[in-house]
C-alpha positions as CSV (number, residue, x, y, z in Angstrom):
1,X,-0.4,15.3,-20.8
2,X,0.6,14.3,-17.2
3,X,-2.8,14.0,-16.4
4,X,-3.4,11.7,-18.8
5,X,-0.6,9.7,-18.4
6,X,-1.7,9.1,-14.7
7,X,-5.5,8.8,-15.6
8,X,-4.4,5.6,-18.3
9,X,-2.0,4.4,-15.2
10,X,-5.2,4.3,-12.4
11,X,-7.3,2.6,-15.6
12,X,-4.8,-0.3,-16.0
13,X,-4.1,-0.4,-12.3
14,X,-7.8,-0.4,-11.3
15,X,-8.6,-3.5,-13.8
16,X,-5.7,-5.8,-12.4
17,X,-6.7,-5.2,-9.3
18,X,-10.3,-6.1,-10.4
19,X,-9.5,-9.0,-12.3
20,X,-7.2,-10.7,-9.4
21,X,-9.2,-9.7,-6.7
22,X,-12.8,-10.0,-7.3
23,X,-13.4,-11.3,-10.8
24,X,-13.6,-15.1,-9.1
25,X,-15.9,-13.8,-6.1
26,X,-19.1,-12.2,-8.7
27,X,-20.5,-13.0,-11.9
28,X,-21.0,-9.2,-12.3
29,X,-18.8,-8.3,-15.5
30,X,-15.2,-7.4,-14.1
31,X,-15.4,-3.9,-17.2
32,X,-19.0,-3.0,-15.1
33,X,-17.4,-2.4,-12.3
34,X,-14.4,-0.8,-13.5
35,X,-16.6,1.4,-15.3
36,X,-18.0,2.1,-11.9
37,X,-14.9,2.8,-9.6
38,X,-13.5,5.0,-12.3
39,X,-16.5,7.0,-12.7
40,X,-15.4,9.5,-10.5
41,X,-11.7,10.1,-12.1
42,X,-13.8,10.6,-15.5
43,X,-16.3,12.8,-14.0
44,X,-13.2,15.0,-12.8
45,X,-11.3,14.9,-15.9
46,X,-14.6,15.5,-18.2
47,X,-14.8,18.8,-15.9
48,X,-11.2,19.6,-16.7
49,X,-11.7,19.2,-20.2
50,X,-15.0,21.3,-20.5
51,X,-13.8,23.9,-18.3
52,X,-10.0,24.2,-17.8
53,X,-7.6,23.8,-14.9
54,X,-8.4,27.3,-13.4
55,X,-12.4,26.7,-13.1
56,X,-12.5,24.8,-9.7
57,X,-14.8,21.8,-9.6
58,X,-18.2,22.2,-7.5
59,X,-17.7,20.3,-4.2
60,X,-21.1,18.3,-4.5
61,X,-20.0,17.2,-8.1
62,X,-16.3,16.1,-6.4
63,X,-17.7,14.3,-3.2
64,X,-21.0,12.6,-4.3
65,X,-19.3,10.3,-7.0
66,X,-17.2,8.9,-3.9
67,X,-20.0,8.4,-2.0
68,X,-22.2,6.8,-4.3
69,X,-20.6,4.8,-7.0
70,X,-19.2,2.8,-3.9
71,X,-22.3,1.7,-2.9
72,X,-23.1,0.8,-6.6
73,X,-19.9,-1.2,-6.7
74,X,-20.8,-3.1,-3.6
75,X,-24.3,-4.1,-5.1
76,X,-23.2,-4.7,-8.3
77,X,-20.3,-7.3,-7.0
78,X,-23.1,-8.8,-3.7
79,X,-25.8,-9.1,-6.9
80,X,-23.3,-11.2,-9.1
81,X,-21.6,-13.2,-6.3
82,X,-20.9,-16.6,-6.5
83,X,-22.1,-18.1,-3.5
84,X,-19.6,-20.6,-1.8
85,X,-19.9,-24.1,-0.6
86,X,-20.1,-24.8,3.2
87,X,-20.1,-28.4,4.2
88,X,-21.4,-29.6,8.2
89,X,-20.3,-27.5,11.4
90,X,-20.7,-29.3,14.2
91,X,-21.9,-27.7,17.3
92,X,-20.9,-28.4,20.5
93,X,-21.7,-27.0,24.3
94,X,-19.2,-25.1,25.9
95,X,-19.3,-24.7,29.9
96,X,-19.2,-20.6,28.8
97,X,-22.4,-19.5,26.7
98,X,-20.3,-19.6,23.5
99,X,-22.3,-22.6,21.2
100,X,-22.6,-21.1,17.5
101,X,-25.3,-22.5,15.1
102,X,-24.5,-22.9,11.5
103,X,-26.4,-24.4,8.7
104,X,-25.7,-28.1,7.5
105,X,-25.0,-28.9,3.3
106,X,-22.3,-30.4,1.5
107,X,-19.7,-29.4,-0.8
108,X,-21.0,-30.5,-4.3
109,X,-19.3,-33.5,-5.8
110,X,-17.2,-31.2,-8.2
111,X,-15.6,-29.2,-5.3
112,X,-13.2,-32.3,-3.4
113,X,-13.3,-32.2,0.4
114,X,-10.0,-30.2,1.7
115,X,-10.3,-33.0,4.2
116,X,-11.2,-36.8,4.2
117,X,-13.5,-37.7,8.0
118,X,-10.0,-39.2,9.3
119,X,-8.6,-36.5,8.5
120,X,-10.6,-34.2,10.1
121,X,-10.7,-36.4,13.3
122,X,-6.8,-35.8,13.3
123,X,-7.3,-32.1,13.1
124,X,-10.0,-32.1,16.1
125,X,-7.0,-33.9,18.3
126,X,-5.2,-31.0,17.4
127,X,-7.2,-28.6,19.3
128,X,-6.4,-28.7,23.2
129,X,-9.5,-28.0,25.7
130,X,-7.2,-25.8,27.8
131,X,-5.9,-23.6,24.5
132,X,-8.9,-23.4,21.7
133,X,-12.2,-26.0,22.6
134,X,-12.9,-26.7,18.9
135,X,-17.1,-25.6,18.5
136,X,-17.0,-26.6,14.7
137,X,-15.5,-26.8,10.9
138,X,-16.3,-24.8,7.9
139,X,-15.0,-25.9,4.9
140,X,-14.1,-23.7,2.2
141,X,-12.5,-23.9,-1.2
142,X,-9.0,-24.5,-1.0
143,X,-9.8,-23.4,3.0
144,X,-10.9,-25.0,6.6
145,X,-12.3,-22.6,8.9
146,X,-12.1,-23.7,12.7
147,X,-13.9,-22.2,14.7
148,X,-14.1,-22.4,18.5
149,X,-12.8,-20.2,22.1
150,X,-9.2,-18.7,22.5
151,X,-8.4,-19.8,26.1
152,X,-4.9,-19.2,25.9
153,X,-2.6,-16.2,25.0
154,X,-2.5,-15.6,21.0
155,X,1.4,-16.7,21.0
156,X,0.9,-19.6,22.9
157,X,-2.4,-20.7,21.5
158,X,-1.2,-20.1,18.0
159,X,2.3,-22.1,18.4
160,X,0.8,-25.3,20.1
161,X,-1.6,-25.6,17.6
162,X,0.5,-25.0,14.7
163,X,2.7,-27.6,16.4
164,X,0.3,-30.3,16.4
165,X,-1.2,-29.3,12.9
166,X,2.6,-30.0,11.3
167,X,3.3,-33.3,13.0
168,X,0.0,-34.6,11.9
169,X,-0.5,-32.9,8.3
170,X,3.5,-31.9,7.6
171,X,3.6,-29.0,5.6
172,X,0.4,-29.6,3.4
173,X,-1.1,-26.4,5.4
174,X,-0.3,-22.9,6.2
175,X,-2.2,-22.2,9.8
176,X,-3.9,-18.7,9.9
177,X,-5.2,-16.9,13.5
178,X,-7.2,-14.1,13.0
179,X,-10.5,-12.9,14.5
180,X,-13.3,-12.0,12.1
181,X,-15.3,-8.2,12.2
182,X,-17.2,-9.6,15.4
183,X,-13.8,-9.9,17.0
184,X,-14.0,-13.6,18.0
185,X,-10.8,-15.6,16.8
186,X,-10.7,-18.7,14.3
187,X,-8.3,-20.9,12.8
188,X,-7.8,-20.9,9.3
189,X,-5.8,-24.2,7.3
190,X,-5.1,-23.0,4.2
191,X,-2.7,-24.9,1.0
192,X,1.0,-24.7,1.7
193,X,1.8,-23.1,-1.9
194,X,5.5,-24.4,-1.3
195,X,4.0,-27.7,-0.9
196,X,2.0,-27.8,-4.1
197,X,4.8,-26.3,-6.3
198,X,8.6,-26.6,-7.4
199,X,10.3,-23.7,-5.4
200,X,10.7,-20.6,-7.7
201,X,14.2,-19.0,-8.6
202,X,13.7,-15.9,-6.9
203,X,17.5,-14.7,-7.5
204,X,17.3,-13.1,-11.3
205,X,20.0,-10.6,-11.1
206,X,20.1,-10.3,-14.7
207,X,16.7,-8.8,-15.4
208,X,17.1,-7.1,-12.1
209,X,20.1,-5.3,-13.3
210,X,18.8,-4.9,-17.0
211,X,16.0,-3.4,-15.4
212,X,17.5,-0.7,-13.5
213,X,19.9,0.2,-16.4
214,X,16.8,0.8,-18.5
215,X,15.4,2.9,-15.8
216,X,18.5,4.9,-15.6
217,X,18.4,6.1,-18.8
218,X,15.2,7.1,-18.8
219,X,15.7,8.9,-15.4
220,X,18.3,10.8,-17.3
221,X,17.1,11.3,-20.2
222,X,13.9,13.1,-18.1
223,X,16.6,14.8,-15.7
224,X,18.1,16.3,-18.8
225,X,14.5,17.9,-19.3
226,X,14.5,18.8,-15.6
227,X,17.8,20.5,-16.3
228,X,16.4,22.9,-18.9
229,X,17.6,21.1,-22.0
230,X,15.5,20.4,-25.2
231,X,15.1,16.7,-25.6
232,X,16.0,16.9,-29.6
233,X,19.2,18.4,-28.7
234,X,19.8,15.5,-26.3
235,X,19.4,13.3,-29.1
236,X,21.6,15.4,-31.4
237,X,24.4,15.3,-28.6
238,X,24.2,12.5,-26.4
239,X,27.3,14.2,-23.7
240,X,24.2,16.3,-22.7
241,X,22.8,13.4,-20.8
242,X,25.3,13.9,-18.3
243,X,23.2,16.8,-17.0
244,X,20.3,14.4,-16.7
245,X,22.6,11.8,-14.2
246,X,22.2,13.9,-11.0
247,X,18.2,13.7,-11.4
248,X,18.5,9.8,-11.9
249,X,21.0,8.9,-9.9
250,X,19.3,11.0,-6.4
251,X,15.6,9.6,-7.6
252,X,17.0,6.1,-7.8
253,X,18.9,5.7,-4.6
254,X,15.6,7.0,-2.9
255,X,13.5,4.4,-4.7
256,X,16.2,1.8,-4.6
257,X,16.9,2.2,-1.0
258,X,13.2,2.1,-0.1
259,X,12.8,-1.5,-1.7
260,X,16.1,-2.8,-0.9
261,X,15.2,-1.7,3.5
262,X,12.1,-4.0,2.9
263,X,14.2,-6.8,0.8
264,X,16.9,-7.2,3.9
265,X,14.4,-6.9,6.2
266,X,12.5,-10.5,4.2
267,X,15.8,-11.9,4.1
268,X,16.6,-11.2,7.7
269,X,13.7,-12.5,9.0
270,X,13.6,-15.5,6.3
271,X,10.7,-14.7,4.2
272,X,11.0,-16.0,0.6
273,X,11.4,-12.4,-1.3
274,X,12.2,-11.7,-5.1
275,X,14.9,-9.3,-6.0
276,X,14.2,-5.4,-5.9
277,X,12.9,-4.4,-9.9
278,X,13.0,-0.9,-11.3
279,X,10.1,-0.4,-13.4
280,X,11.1,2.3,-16.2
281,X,9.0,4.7,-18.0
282,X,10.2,6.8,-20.8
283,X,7.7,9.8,-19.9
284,X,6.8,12.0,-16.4
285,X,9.3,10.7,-14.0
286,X,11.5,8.3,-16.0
287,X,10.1,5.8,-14.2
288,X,7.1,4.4,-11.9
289,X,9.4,3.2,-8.8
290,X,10.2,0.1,-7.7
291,X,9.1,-2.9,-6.5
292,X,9.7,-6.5,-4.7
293,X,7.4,-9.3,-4.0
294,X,6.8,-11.6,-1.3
295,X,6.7,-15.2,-1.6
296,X,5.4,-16.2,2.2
297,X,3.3,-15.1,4.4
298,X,4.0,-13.1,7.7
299,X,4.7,-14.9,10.3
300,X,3.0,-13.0,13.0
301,X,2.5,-8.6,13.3
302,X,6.2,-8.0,14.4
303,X,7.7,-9.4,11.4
304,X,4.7,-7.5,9.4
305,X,5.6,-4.4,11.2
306,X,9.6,-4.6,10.8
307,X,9.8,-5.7,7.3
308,X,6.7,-2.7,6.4
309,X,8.6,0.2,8.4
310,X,11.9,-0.6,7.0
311,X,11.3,1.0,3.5
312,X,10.0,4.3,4.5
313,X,12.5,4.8,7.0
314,X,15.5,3.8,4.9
315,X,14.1,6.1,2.3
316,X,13.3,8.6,4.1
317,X,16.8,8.7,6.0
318,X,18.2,9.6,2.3
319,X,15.7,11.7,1.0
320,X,16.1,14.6,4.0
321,X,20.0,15.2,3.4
322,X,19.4,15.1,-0.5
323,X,16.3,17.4,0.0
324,X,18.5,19.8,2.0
325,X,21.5,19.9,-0.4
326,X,18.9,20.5,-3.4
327,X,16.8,23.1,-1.8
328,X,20.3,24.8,-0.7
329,X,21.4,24.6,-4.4
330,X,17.9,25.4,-5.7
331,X,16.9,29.1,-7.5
332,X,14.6,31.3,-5.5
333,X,11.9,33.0,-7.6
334,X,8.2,35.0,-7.4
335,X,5.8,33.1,-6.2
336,X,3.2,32.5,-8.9
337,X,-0.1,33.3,-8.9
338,X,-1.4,30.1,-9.8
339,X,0.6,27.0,-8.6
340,X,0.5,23.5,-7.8
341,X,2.4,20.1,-5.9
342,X,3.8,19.4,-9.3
343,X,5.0,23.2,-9.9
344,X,8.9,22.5,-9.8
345,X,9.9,25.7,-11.9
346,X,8.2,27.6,-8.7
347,X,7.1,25.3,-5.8
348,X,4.9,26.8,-3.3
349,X,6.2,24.3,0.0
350,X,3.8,26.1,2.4
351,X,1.8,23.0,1.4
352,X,3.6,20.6,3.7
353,X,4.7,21.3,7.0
354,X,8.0,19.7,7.0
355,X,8.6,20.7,3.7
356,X,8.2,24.4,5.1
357,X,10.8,23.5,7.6
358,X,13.1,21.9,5.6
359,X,12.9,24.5,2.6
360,X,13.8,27.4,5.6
361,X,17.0,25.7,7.1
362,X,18.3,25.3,3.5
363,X,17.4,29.1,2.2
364,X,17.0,30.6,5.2
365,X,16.7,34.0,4.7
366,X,16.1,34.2,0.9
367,X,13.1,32.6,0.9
368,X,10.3,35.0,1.9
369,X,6.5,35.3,1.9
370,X,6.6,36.1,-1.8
371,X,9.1,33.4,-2.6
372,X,9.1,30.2,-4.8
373,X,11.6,27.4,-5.5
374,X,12.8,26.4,-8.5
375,X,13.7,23.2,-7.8
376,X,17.3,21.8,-8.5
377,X,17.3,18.7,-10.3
378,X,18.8,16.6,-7.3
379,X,15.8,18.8,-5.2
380,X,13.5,17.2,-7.4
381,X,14.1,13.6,-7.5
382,X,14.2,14.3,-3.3
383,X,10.7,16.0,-3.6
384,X,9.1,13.1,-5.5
385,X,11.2,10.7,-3.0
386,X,9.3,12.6,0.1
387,X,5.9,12.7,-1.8
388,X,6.5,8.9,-2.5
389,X,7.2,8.4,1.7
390,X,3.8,10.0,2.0
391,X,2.4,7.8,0.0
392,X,3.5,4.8,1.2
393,X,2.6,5.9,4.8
394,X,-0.8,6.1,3.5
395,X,-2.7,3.6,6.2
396,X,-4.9,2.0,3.6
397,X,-4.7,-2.0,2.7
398,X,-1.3,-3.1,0.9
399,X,0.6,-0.1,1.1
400,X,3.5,0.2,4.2
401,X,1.2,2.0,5.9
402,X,-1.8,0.0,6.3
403,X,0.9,-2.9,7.2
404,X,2.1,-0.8,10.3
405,X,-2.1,0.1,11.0
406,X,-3.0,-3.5,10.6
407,X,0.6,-4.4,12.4
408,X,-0.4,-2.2,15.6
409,X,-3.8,-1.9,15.8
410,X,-5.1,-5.1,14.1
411,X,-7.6,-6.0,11.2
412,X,-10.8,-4.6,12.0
413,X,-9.3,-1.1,13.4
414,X,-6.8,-0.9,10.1
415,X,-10.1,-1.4,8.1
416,X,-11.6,2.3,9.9
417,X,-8.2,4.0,9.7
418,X,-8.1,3.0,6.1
419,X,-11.5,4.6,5.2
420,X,-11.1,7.7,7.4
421,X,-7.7,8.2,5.6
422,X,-9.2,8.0,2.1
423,X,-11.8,10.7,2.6
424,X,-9.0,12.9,4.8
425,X,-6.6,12.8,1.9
426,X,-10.0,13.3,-0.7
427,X,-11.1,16.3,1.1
428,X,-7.7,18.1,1.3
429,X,-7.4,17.3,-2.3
430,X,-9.9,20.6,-2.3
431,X,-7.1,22.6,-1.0
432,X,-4.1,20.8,-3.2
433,X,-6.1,19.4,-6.1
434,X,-2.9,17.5,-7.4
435,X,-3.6,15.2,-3.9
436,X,-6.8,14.0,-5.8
437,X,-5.2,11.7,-7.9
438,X,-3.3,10.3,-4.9
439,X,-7.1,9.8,-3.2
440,X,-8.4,8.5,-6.4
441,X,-5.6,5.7,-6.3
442,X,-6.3,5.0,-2.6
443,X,-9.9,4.4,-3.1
444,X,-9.5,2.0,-6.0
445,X,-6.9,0.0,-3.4
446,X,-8.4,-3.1,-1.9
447,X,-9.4,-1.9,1.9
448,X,-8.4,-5.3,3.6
449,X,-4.3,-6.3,4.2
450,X,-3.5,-9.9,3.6
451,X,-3.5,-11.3,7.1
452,X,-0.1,-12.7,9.4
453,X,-0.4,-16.3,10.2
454,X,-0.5,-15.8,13.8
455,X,-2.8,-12.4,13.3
456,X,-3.1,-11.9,16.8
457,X,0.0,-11.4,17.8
458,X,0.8,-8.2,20.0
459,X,3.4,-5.4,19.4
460,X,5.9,-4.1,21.8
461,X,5.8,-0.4,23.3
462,X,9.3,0.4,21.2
463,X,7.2,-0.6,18.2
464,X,4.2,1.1,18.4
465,X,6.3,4.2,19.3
466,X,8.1,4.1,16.1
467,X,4.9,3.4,14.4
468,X,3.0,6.4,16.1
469,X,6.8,8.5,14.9
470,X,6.2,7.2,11.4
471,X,2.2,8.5,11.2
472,X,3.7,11.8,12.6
473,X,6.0,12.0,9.5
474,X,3.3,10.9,6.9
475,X,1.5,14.1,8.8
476,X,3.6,16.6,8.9
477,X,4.6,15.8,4.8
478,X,0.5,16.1,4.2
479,X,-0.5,18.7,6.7
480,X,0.2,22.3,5.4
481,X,2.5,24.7,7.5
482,X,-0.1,26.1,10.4
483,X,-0.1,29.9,10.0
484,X,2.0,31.0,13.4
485,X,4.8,28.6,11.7
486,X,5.2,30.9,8.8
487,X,4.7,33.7,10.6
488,X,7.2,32.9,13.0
489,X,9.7,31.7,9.9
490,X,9.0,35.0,8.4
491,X,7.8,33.0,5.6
């Protein structure tokens, strides 16, 4: 049933992701191409079905999907794309050998030019010889691309010419630095969505609070499950629900705290953030986390980097003591023959290192080489909290991970961690299959994360360490226990 429940979850997931992101870029039907990405997930659960849970799936059957539907996808969405509208670039000669050609045409009378000609001499004055010698203009759909040299330091570069772009154009643009997959820099004007529309109430306490209360009762009600009590009996007697509170309570400070890191963190540094919102569910966990939105765009990588780092470390802060008091209270049983990450009447946790560690300072000697934990309810809502904090840590596109990535290492180098950590977590999903619907989900996750303003913009020492500490923890939560660990643990 769980299965299920997650396979209709990636479905729904996978088509708004497809309808928002590339439905507007390709003519190719947007249900093709879901068809497509989910191939492999219905490939999997078509073996399941056939052939149970116990017959392992053959490796070529579980990796060749991966490699080739996306390949199909890419085809499929280059076959059907829309091609976009450039308008003149005008080339000029640099003292370096740095002149770029580009192809003449205009934007066709239905698409207006972002810019009017005096315009776009006022932008040109904007561009200082000494900082970034302009070499020419794209123009894009809602987008003006300038492309020219980066003599100047990022910060400095990026701030004088933002400067001069607000005094002549106000804030009708947002001014984007980046540097595309060739590594040269460019300019980017984009709309000023504050300038186009009435600023949004983002303060809705109400549906914030609504929403969690929802959530908490179906936390509990699931936590009375977790507890060992029949769900018709819960119904009969309502008082049993108070055995479901310690579940909820534990699973939704972890989740709560996690958003609530990143929403002071916005605030702190004055991005335009909605509330934290519970999303409840009335099956598998009670709930599928939580959830805030940004309004504005990142400033520059250190703001990217704070505001990313702050949920995983807030939440991971409170899941280790709750972990520890809920292994401590937890049962000890035989370890089962067959087992999995989801196994909470008799968890294996030789599947994660710190897990291991963790699970040994709060049993110490009770838990042996033949032992199992069945998880206490407060245990388990701290399990699915350090599962979560793996998840997040993942360093592919939108998730907190691939912010810190993209934050330390830039765009192009965040792309290749991304893919290497999609096959890594794929290919120990043959070890832990319950990891391969975690893979499934990171595959189906758009690669690229949304860009800083000033994208060039260099991190501190004290930052990348604490990025290089959180990849470490994301590690050690994935990584089994190495065998002179358990050994040495007597475990």
């Amino acid at each position: 049933m769980i299965v299920w429940l997650l396979l209709v979850l990636l479905g729904a997931v996978t088509y708004l992701i497809l309808q928002r992101r590339v439905a507007y870029r390709t003519r190719t039907p947007i249900w093709i191409l879901w068809l497509v990405l989910m191939t492999p997930a219905i490939i999997w659960l078509g073996w399941l079905v056939v052939y149970g849970e116990n017959a392992p799936i053959p490796p070529i059957l579980a990796i060749a999907p991966f490699a080739v539907c996306p390949i199909i996808y890419w085809f499929l969405v280059q076959w059907g794309r829309r091609s976009l509208p450039r308008t003149e670039v005008v080339e000029t000669q640099e003292e370096e050998d740095e002149s770029e050609s580009a192809s003449e045409s205009e934007l066709p009378e239905t698409e207006p030019r972002p810019l009017t000609q005096e315009e776009e001499n006022q932008l040109r004055d904007c561009f200082s010889w000494t900082v970034y010698p302009l070499h020419g203009i794209d123009y894009r759909p809602q987008a003006v691309i300038c492309r020219g040299q980066l003599r100047a330091a990022p910060d400095v570069a990026y701030h004088k010419i933002e400067t001069k772009i607000h005094e002549c154009f106000g804030d009708r643009f947002l001014v984007v630095l980046q540097e595309d997959f060739k590594g040269k820099p460019f300019f980017v004007l984009v709309p000023n969505p504050q300038h186009q529309r009435q600023r949004d109430d983002l303060s809705q306490p109400a549906i914030a609070l609504a929403l969690a209360a929802i959530t908490l009762f179906t936390t509990t009600v699931m936590g009375t499950q977790i507890a060992g009590l029949e769900i018709d009996n819960v119904f009969v007697n309502p008082v049993l629900l108070i055995d479901g509170l310690p579940y909820a309570i534990a699973l939704m400070a972890i989740l709560g705290i996690h958003e609530s890191a990143h929403y002071l963190c916005a605030r702190y540094y004055q991005i335009e953030v909605t509330l934290p919102y519970f999303i409840p569910f009335p099956a598998f966990l009670g709930t599928f986390g939580a959830f805030i939105q940004m309004r504005s765009p990142m400033p520059n990588r250190k703001v990217l980097f704070d505001i990313s780092l702050a949920g995983p470390v807030a939440g991971f802060v409170l899941t280790v003591p709750l972990l520890l008091w809920g292994l401590h209270n937890s049962t000890v049983v035989d370890l089962p023959e067959e087992g999995g990450l989801l196994t909470i009447e008799a968890l294996n946790p030789r599947f994660s290192f710190l897990l291991t560690i963790l699970s040994k300072i709060a049993l110490g000697s009770q838990l042996t080489a033949q032992g199992a934990i069945a998880l206490h309810p407060v245990a388990v809502a701290a399990y699915i909290g350090l599962i979560a904090t793996a998840f997040n840590l993942m360093p592919v596109g939108q998730l907190d991970g691939g912010h810190l990535v993209h934050a330390m290492f830039g765009q192009r180098t965040a792309v290749m961690v991304g893919q290497f950590a999609r096959f890594s977590l794929l290919a120990l999903s043959f070890l832990y299959r319950d990891w391969f619907l975690l893979a499934l989900f990171l595959f189906i996750m758009p690669i690229l994360d949304n860009p800083a303003l000033n994208d060039l913009s260099e991190l501190d020492d004290r930052r990348d360490f604490c990025g290089l500490v959180a990849i470490a923890v994301l590690l050690s939560i994935v990584l089994p226990a190495p065998s002179f660990v358990t050994q040495w643990l007597n475990f």
